[in-house]
C-alpha positions in Angstrom: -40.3 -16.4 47.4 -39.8 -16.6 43.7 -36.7 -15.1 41.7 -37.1 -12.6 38.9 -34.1 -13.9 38.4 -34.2 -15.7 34.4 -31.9 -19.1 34.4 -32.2 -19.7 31.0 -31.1 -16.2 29.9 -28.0 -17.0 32.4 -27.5 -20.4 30.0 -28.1 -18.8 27.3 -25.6 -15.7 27.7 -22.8 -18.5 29.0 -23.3 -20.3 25.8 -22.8 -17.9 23.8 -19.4 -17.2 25.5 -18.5 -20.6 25.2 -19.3 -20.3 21.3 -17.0 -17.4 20.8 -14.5 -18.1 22.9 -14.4 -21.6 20.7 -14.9 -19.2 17.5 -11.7 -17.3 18.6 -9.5 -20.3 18.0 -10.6 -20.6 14.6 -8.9 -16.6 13.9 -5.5 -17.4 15.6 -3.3 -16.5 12.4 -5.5 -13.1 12.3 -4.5 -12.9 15.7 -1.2 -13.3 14.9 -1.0 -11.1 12.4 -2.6 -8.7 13.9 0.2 -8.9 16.7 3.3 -8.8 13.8 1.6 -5.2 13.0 2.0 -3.8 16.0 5.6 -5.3 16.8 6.6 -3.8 13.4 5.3 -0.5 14.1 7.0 -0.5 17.6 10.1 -1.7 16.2 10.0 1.0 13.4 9.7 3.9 16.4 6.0 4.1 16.2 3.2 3.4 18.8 0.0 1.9 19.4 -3.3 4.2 19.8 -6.2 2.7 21.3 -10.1 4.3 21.0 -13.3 3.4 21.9 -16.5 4.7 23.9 -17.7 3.1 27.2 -16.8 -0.1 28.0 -14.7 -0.6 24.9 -12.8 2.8 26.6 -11.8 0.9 29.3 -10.2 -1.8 27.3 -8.1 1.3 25.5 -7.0 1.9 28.9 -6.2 -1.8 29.9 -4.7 -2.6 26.6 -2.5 0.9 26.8 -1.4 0.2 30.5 -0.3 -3.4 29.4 1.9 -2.4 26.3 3.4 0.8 28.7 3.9 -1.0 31.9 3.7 -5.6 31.2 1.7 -7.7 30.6 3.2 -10.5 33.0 6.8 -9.8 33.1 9.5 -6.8 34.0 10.7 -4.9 30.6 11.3 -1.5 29.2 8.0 0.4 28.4 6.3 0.2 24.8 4.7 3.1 23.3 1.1 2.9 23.5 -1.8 5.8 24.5 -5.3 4.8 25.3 -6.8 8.7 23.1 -9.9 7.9 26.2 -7.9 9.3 28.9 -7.0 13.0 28.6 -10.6 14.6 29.7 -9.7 18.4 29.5 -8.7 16.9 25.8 -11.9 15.1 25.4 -14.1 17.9 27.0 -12.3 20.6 24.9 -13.1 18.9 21.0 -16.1 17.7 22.7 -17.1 21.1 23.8 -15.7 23.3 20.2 -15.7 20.6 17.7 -18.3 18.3 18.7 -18.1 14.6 20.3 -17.6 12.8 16.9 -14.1 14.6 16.9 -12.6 13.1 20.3 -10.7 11.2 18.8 -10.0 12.2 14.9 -8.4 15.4 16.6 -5.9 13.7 18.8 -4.8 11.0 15.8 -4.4 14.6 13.6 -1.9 15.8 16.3 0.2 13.0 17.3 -0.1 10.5 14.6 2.2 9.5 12.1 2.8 6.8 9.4 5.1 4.2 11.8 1.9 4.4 14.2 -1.3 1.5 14.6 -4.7 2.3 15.6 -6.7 -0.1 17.4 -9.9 1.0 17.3 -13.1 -0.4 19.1 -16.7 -0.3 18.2 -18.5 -3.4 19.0 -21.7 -2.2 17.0 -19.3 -1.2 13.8 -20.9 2.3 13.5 -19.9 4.9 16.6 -19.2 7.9 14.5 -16.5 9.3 16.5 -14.6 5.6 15.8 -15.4 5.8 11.9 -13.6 9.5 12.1 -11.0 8.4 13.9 -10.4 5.1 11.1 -10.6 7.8 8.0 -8.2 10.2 10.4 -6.0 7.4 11.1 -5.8 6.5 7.1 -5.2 10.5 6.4 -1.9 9.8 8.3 -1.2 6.6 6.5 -1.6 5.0 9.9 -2.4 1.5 9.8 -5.4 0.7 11.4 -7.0 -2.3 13.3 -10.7 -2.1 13.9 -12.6 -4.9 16.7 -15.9 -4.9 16.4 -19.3 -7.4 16.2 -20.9 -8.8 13.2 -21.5 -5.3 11.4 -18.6 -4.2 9.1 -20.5 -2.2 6.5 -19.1 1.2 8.3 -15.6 0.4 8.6 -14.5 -2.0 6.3 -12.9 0.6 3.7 -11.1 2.3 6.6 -9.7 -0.5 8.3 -6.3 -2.5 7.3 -7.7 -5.1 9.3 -11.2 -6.3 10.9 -11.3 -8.2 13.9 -15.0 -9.2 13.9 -17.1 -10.8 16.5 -20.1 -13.0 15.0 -22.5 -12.5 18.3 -25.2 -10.3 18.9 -24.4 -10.4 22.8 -22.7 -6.8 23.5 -21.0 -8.3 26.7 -20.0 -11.4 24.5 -18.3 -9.1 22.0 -16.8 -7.0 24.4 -15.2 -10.3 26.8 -13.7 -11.3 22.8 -12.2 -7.9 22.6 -10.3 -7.6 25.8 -9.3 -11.4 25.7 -8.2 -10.9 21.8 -6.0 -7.6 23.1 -4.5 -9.3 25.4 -3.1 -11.8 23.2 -1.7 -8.7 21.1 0.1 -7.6 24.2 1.3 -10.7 25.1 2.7 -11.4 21.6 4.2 -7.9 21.7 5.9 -9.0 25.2 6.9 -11.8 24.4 8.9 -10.7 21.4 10.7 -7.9 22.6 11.9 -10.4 25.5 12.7 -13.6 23.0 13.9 -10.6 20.2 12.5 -12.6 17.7 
């Protein structure tokens, strides 16, 4: 019985995590940066805001639920919303505005200038994540954009570009999550050491 099964696109796809997970050591001080923002906008009475489509709307969610609830241990909650949640919101701009405003329309009504926005888009160029960047810089709110290799949309909207060098969507995407949870750990971490 043979296997349609492809080994070598199973090695391949593994190496390629291997690479970036190695790659991700190399943007540590980005990393913590990255984190500092967000602690500074929390600790200024502002909140985290978290978009993306698909898979990268699931981090929103995971990455919200984290900074709200813990990450690993027992604390007050942190302000964060995942704007991938609310689907009479979503279905509403969707529905009158159109689906590039899903997000741009919720930054316009509860964003303000103590606020970060962590936006994903792991090809660099979902409209409704490029609105939501030049939203996000309407409101003087600072903004953190994960993506792949492809910057050329975003780079003039975003404070700061967390970018993955693979062409591997799921590769990209597994860099994302692991790179957020970092952030929320950092911001954890803080509020419990208070420095």
């Amino acid at each position: 019985m043979s296997s349609s099964i492809n080994y070598q696109k199973n090695l391949d796809y593994l190496k390629e995590s291997i690479r970036i997970a190695e790659f991700q050591i190399d943007i540590v001080d980005q990393i913590l940066e990255v984190s500092q923002v967000c602690i500074n906008s929390i600790n200024n009475s502002g909140k985290i805001l978290f978009c993306g489509n698909g898979g990268s709307a699931s981090d929103s969610q995971h990455l919200a639920a984290e900074i709200v609830v813990r990450f690993k241990n027992t604390r007050k909650p942190l302000p964060a919303i995942a704007l991938t949640t609310d689907t009479s919101i979503i279905t509403s701009i969707g529905n009158d505005f159109g689906f590039e405003e899903i997000f741009s329309r919720q930054i316009e009504a509860i964003g303000n200038s103590e606020d970060v926005l962590i936006a994903f888009s792991t090809s660099g160029k979902s409209a409704n994540i490029i609105k939501a960047l030049t939203e996000a810089r309407n409101k003087k709110i600072t903004t953190i954009t994960f993506t792949g290799p492809n910057i050329d949309h975003i780079v003039d909207k975003s404070d700061f570009i967390i970018s993955i060098p693979s062409e591997v969507t799921g590769v990209i995407q597994q860099s994302h999550i692991t790179i957020g949870q970092l952030i929320t750990m950092n911001i954890e971490n803080n509020l419990l050491n208070g420095d």
